[in-house]
N, C-alpha and C positions, 0 to 999 in steps of 0.2 A: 383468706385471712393470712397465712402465713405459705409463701414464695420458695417453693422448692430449690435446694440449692445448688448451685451448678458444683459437676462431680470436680472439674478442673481445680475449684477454690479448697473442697475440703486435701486437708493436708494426709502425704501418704505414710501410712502406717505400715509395719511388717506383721504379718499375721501370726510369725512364728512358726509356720511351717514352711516343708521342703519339698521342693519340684527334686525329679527322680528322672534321670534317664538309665533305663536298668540295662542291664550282663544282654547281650546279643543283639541289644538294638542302637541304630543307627540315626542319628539326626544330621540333615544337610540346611543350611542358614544360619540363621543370626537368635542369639540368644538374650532378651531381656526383662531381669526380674529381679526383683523387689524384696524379695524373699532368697533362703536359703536355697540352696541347690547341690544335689547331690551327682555326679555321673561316674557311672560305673559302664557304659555302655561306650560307644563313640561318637563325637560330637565334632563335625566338619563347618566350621564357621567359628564367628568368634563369642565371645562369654560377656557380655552387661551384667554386674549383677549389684545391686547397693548393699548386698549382704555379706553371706559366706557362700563359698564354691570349695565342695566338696569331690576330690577325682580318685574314686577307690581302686582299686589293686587292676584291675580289671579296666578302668575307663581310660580314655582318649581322646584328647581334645588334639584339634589341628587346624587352629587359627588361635588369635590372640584372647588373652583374659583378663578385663578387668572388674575390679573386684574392692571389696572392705578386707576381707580375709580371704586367703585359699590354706588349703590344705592339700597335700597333692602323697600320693602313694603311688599312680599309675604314670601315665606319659602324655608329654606335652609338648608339642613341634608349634613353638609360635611364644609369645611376649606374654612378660605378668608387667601388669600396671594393677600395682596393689597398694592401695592408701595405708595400712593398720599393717599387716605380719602375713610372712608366707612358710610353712610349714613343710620343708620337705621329707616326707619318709621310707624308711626301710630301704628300696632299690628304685625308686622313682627315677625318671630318667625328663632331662628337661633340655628341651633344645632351644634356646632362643634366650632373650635378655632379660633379667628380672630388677625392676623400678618396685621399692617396697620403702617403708617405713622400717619395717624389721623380719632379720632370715634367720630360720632356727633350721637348720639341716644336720642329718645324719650321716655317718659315714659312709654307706653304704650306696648314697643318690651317686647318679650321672647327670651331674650338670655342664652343659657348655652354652656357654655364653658369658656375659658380663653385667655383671650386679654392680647397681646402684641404690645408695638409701639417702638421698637427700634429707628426709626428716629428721635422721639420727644426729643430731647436731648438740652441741652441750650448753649453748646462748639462750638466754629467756629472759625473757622481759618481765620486770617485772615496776609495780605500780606502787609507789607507796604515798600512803593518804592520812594526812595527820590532820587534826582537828587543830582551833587556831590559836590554843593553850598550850600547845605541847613544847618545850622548850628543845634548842639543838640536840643536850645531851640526850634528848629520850629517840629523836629520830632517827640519830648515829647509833642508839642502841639497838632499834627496828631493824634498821638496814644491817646493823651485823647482822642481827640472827637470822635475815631473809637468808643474807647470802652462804649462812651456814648449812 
């Protein structure tokens, strides 16, 4: 009666938790997922993730990460491709080039490389829609206060 649905069409959800690579352990490949992610261990390959990517004091990644968010405290030899903000803390140390939306770092990071934020731009479009009573003066009044 009712046709099983193929997994491909239902849409992906975040479950709201986090995968963990913990303190003395070593991952060698590729990384992708959906969800949060934590790593505090070392992580040789690069980082997929549609979420947050979390690299605690202790973790080490050594290939490229990209990401919605990072947060980084540990060290990183290789590229952030970060859509949303990349967080750098305390003594992080980052070697390679960071492509973000937005970089909130500490004095205390080592960063080299070259940051770029394409998104941070101050231009917005914006759409304004009047119904077909509204007279000039009211639209010039809209449009100030958009662009206030």
């Amino acid at each position: 009666m009712f046709a099983p649905k193929n997994k491909a069409e239902e849409p992906v959800i975040s479950s709201g938790k986090t995968s963990m690579i913990g303190s003395g352990m070593t991952i060698q490949g590729e990384i992708n997922s959906q969800s949060d992610i934590r790593i505090d261990g070392k992580m040789i390959g690069n980082v997929h993730c549609t979420a947050k990517v979390v690299i605690g004091v202790d973790g080490e990644v050594e290939g490229n990460v990209f990401a919605l968010q990072v947060d980084i405290t540990g060290r990183v030899t290789g590229n952030l491709q970060v859509k949303e903000q990349v967080t750098l803390r305390n003594n992080a140390v980052i070697n390679g080039d960071i492509h973000t939306g937005k970089l909130s770092m500490e004095p205390t990071v080592n960063f080299n490389g070259k940051c770029s934020m394409p998104g941070a731009t101050s231009s917005q479009v914006v759409e304004l829609l009047t119904d077909k009573n509204a007279t000039v003066q009211q639209t010039e009044r809209k449009i100030a206060a958009v662009a206030e």
